[in-house]
C-alpha positions as CSV (number, residue, x, y, z in Angstrom):
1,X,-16.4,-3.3,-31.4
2,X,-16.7,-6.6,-29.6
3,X,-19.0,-7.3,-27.4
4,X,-16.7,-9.0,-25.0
5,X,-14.4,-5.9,-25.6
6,X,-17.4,-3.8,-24.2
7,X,-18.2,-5.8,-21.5
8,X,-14.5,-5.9,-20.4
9,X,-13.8,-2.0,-20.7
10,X,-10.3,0.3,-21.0
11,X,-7.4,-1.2,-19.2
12,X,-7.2,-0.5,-15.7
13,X,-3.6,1.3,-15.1
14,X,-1.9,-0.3,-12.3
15,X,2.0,0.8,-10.5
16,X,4.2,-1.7,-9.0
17,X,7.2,-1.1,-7.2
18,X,9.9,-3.5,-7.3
19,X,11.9,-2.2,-4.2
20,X,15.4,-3.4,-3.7
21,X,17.6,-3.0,-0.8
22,X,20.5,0.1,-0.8
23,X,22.8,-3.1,-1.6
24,X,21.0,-4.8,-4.7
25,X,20.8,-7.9,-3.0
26,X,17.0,-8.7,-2.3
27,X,13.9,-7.4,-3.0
28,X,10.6,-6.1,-1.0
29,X,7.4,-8.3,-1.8
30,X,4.3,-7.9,-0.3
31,X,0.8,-10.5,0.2
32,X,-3.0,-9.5,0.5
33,X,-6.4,-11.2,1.3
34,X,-8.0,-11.3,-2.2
35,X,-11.1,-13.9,-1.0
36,X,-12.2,-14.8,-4.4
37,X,-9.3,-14.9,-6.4
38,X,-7.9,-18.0,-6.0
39,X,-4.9,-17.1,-8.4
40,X,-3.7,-14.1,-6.2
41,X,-5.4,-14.6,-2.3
42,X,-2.5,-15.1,-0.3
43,X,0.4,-15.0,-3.3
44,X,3.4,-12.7,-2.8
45,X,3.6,-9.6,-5.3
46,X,5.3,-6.4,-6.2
47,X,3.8,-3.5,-3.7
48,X,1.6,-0.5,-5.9
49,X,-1.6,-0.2,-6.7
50,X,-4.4,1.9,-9.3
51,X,-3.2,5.0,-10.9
52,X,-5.9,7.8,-9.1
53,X,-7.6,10.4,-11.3
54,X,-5.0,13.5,-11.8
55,X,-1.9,11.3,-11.0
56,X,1.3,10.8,-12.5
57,X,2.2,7.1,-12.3
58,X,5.2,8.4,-10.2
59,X,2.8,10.1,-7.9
60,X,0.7,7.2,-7.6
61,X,3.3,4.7,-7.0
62,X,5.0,7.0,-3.8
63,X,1.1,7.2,-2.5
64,X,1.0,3.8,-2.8
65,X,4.4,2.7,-1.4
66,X,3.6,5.0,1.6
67,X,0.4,4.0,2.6
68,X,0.8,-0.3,1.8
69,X,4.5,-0.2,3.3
70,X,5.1,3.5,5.0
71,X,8.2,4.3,3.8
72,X,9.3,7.0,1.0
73,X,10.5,5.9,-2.1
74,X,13.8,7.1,-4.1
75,X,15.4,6.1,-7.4
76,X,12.8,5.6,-9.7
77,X,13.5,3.6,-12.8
78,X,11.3,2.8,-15.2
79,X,9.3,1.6,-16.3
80,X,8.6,-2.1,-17.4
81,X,5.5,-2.3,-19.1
82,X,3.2,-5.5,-18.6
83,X,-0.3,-6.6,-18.6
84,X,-2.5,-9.0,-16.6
85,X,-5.2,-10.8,-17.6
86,X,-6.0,-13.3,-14.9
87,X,-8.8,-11.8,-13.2
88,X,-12.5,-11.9,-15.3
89,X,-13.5,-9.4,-16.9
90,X,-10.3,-6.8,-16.1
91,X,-7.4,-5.7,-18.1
92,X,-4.4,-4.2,-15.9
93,X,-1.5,-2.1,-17.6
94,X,1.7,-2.6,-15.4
95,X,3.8,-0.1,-14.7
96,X,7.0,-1.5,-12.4
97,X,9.1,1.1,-11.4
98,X,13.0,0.1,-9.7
99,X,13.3,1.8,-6.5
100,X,14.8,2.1,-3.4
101,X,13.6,3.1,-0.1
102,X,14.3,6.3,1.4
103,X,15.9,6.2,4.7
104,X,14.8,3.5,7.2
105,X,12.3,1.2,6.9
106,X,9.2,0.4,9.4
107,X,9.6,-2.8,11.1
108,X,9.2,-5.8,8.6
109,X,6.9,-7.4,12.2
110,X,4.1,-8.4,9.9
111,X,3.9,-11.0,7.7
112,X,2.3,-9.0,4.7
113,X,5.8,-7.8,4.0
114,X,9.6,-9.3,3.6
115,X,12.6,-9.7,2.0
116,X,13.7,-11.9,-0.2
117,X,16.9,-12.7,-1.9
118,X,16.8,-13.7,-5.3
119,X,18.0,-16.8,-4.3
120,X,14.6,-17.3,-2.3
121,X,12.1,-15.5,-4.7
122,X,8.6,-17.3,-4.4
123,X,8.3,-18.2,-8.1
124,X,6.0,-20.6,-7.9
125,X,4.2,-18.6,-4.4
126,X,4.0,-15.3,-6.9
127,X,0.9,-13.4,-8.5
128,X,0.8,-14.0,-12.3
129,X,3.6,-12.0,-14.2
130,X,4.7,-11.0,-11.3
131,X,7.8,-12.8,-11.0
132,X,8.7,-12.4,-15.3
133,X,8.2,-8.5,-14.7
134,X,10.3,-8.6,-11.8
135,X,13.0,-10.1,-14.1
136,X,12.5,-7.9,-17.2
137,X,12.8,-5.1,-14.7
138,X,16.1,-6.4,-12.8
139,X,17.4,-7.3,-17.1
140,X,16.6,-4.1,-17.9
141,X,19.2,-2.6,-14.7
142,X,21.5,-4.8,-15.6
143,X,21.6,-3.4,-19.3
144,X,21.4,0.3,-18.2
145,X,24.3,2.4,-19.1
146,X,25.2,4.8,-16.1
C-alpha cells in the first residue's frame, strides 16, 4: 500500500439529500461556515451528512434531514453514487438520495436554507460535484420507469 493511501485512510461515507418540492419544480439547498475550506465556506450544497456507526444510509440521511432542516423526509430514491476529493487528506463516498419532504416545511426565515428553481441553481455558488450529482440524480428520475 501507498503511503499516501495510508495517510489518507477508507472513504468517509457521506448522504446527501437532494429534496425537491411536491411539484418537481425546484430544489432545497443548504450553506454552512466551513472556516478553512475555501472551496466550500459559504457555497450552497445538497443537505446530509456522515453515515453514523450502526446506520443504514436511509437512517442516516432522515437524522440528518431532521436535525440540518427539521422536516421528515418521504420518497426516497436512490441512490447516485459520487465521490469528493477536494478537501486534503479525505475521501467522501456520496450517497444522494431524491426525496420529498413530508408534510409542511419549517419556515425557510434563515438564510442557510432556500429554494431554487432549476432555472436559478448556483452553479458556479455550489460545493464541488455538487451541482453534476444533482443532475445525474434529476437524469436518473427522468429515465425511471414508473
Amino acid at each position: 500500500m501507498s503511503k499516501v493511501r495510508a495517510l489518507r485512510g477508507k472513504p468517509i461515507p457521506v448522504v446527501c439529500a437532494a429534496i425537491f418540492s411536491l411539484d418537481n419544480s425546484s430544489v432545497l439547498l443548504s450553506t454552512r461556515d466551513l472556516v478553512g475550506l475555501k472551496d466550500f465556506d459559504g457555497k450552497w450544497q445538497l443537505p446530509g451528512g456522515k453515515i453514523e456507526f450502526g446506520e443504514t444510509p436511509e437512517e442516516a440521511l432522515k437524522r440528518e434531514i431532521r436535525e440540518e432542516v427539521g422536516a421528515e423526509i418521504i420518497d426516497l430514491v436512490g441512490p447516485t453514487v459520487g465521490t469528493e476529493l477536494g478537501i486534503p487528506n479525505k475521501h467522501y463516498l456520496l450517497l444522494v438520495y431524491a426525496c420529498h419532504i413530508a408534510g409542511s416545511l419549517p419556515s425557510l426565515a434563515t438564510e442557510k436554507l432556500r429554494w431554487f428553481t432549476f432555472a436559478q441553481l448556483p452553479q458556479d455558488n455550489m460545493v464541488p460535484h455538487d451541482f453534476e450529482l444533482l443532475m445525474m440524480t434529476m437524469h436518473r428520475l427522468t429515465q425511471r420507469v414508473i
